[in-house]
C-alpha positions as protocol buffer text, in pm:
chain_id: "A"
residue {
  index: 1
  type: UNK
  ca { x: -13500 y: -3629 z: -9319 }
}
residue {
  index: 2
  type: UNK
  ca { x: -13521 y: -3615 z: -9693 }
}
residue {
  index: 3
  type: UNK
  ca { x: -13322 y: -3392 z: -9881 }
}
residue {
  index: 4
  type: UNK
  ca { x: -13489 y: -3096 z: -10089 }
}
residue {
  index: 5
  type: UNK
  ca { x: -13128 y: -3087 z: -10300 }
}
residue {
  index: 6
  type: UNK
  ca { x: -13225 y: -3325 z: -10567 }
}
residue {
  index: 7
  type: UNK
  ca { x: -13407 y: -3139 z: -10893 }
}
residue {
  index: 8
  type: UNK
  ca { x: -13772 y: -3096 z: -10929 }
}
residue {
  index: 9
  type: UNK
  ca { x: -14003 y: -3149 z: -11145 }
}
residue {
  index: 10
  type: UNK
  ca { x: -14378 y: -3049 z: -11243 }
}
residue {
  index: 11
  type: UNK
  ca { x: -14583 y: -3381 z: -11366 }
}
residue {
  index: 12
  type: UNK
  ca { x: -15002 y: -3405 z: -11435 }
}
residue {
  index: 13
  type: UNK
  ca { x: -15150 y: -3585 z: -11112 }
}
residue {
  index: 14
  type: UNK
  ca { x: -15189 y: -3994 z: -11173 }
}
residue {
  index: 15
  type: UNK
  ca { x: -15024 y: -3948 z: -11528 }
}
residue {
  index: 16
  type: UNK
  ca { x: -14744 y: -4235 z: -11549 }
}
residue {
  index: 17
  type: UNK
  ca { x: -14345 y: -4019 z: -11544 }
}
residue {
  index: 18
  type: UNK
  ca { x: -14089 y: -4224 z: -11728 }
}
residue {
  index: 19
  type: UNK
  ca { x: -13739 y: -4139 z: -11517 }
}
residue {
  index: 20
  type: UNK
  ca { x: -13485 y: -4174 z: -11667 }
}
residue {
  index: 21
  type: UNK
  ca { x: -13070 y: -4148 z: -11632 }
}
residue {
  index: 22
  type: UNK
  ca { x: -12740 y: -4235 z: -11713 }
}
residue {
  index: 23
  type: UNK
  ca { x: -12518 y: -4398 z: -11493 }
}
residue {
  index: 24
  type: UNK
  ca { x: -12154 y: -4408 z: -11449 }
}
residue {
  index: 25
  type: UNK
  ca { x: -11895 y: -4609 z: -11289 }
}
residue {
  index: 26
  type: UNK
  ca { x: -11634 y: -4447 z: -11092 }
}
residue {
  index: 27
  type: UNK
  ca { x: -11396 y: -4419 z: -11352 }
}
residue {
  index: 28
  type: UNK
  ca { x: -11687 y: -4251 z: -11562 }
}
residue {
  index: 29
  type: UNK
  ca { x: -11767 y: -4578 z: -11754 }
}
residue {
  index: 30
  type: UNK
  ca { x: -12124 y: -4655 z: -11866 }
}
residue {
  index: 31
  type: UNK
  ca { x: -12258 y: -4921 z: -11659 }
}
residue {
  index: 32
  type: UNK
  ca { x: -12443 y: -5208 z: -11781 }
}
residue {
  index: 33
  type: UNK
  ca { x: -12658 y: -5480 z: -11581 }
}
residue {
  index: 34
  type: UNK
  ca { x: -12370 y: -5662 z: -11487 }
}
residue {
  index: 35
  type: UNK
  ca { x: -12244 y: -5355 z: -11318 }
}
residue {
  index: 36
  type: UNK
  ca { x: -12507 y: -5444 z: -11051 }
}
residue {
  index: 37
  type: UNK
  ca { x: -12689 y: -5689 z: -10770 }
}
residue {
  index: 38
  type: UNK
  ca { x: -12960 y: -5555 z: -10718 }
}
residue {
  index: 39
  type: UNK
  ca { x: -13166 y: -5189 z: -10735 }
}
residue {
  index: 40
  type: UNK
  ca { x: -13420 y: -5079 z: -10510 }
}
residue {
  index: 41
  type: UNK
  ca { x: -13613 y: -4749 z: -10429 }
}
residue {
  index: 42
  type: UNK
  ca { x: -13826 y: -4582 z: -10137 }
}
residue {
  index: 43
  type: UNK
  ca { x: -14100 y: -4276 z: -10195 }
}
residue {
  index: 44
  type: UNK
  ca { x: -14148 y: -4042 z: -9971 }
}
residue {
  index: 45
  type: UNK
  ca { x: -14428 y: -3788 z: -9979 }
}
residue {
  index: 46
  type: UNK
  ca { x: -14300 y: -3449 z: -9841 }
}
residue {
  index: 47
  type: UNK
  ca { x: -14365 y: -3246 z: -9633 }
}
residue {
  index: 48
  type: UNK
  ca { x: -14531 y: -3564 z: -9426 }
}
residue {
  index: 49
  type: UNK
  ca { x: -14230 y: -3756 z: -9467 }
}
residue {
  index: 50
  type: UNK
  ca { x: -14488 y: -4041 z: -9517 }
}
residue {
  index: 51
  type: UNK
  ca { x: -14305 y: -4333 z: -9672 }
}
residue {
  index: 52
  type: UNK
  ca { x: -14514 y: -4520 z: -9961 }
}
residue {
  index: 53
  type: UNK
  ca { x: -14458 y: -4862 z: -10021 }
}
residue {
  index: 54
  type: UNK
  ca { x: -14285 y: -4857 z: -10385 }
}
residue {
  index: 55
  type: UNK
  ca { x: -14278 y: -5094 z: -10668 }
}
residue {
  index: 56
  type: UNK
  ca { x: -14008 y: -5404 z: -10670 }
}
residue {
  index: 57
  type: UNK
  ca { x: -13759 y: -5326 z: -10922 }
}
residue {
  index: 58
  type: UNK
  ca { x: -13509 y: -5560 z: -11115 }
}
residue {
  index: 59
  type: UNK
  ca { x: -13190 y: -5447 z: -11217 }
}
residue {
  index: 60
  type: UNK
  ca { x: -13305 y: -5605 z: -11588 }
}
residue {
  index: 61
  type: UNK
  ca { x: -13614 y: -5403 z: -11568 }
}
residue {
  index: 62
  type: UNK
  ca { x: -13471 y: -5096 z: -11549 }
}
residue {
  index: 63
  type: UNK
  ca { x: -13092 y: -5102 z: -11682 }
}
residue {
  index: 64
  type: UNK
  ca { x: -12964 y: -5113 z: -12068 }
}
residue {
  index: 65
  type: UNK
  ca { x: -12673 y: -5263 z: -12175 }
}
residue {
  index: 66
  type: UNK
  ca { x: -12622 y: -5031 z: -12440 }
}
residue {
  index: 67
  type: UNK
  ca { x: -12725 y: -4634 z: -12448 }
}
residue {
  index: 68
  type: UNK
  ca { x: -13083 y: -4524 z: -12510 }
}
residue {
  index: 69
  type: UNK
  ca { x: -13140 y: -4300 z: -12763 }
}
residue {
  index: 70
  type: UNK
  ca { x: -13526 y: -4302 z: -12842 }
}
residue {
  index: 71
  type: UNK
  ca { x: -13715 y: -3952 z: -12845 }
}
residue {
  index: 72
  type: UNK
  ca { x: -13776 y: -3925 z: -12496 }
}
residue {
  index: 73
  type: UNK
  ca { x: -13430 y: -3853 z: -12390 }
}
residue {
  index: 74
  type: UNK
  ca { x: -13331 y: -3480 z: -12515 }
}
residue {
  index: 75
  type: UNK
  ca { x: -13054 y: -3380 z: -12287 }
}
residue {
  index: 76
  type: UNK
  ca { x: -12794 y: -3487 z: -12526 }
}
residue {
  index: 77
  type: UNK
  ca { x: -12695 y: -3762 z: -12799 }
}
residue {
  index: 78
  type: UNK
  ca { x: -12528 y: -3958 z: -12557 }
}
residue {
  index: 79
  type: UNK
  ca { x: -12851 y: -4122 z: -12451 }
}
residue {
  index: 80
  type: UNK
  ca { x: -12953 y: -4316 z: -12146 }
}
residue {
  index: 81
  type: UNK
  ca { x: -12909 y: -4665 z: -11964 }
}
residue {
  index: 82
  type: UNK
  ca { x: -13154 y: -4594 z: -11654 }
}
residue {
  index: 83
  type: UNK
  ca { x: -13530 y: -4611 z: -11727 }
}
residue {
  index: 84
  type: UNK
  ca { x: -13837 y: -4660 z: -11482 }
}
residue {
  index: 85
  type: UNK
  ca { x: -14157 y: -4635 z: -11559 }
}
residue {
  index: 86
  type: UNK
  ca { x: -14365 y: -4492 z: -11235 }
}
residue {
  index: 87
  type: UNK
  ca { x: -14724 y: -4538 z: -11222 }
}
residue {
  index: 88
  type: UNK
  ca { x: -14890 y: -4211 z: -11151 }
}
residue {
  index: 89
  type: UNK
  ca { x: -15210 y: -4387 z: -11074 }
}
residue {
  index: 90
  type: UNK
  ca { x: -15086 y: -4580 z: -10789 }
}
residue {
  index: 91
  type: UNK
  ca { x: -14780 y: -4309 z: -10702 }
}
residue {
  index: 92
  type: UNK
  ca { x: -14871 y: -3992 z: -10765 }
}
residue {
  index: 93
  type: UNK
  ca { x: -15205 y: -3919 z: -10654 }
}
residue {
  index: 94
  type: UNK
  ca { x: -15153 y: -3611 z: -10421 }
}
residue {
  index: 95
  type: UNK
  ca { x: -15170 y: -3263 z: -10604 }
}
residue {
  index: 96
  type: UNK
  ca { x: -15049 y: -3118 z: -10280 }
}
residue {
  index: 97
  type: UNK
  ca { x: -14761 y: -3319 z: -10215 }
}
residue {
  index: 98
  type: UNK
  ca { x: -14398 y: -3342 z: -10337 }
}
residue {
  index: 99
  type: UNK
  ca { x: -14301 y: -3729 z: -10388 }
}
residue {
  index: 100
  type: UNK
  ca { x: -13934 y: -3761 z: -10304 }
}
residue {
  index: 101
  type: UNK
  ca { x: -13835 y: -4094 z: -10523 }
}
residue {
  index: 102
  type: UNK
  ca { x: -13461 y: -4248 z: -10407 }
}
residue {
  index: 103
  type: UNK
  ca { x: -13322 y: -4484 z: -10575 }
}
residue {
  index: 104
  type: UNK
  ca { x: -13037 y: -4711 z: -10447 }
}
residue {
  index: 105
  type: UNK
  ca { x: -12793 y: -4944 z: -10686 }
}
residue {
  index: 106
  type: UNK
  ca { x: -12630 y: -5207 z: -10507 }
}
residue {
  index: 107
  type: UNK
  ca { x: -12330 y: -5259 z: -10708 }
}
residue {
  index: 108
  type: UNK
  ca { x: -12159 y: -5614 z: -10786 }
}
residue {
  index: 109
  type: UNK
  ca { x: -11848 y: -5691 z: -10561 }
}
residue {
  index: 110
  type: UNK
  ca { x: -11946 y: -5533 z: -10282 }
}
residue {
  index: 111
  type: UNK
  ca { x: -11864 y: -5164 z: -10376 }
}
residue {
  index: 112
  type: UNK
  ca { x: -12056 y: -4871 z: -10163 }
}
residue {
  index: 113
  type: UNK
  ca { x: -12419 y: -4800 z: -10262 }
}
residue {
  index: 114
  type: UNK
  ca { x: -12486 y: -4505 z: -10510 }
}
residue {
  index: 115
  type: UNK
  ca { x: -12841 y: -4324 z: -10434 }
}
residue {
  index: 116
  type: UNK
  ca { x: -12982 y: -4116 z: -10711 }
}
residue {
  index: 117
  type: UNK
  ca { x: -13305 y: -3892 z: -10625 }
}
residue {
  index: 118
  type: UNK
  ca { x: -13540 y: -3658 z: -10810 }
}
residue {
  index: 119
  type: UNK
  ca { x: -13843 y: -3489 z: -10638 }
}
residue {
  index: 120
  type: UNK
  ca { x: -14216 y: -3488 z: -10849 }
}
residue {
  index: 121
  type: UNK
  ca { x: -14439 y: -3248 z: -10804 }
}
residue {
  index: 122
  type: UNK
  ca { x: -14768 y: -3405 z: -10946 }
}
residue {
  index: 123
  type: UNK
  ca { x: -15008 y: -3058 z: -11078 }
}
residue {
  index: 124
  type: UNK
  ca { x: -15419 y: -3132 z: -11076 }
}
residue {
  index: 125
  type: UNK
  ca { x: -15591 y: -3220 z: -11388 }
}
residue {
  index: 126
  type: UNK
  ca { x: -15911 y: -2951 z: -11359 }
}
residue {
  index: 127
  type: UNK
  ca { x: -16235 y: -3222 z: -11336 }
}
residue {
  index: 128
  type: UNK
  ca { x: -16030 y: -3561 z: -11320 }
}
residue {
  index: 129
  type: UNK
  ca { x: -16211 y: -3753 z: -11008 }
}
């Protein structure tokens, strides 16, 4: 079963979410693409547990070499080298649902997996069809 741990957060119905993060090695270094094999993801739509069948990701579609620090990322001035854009057409189409999105990063030399989730909560958009 999914776990309800990871944090939540309120998005408009359909509207595309950029996620975004910064990942460490286990030393606390920033990791770049060659830090990596391969990245992958699964949705699940809670409380169903329904899975849906999520988009192929490339680990040089969605990790920077170098820290992000563009005006989406506010947490600090550290920046980001995760980003993903989710299409909330396709994704998030369920007002009453929570979409549980996992991701999993395969790193190089056979090290363990790391899984990093965050739950979306999509809110309706009064009169969209």
């Amino acid at each position: 079963m999914p776990s309800t741990t990871e944090p939540l957060f309120y998005v408009w119905e359909r509207s595309a979410v950029y996620i975004m993060g910064r990942i460490t090695g286990l030393s606390g270094e920033v990791v770049t693409r060659l830090s990596f094999d391969a990245v992958s993801m699964l949705i699940t739509k809670l409380p169903s547990l329904g899975v849906v069948t999520p988009p192929t990701l490339t680990v040089a579609g969605v990790f920077f070499d170098t820290l992000q620090t563009d005006a989406r990322w506010t947490k600090d001035e550290t920046g980001y080298n995760f980003g993903h854009m989710l299409d909330g057409d396709t994704y998030l189409t369920d007002p009453e649902s929570t979409y549980q999105l996992a991701y999993l990063f395969e790193p190089a030399g056979g090290l363990e997996k790391i899984r990093r989730a965050v739950r979306l909560q999509p809110q309706q958009i009064h009169g969209l069809a």
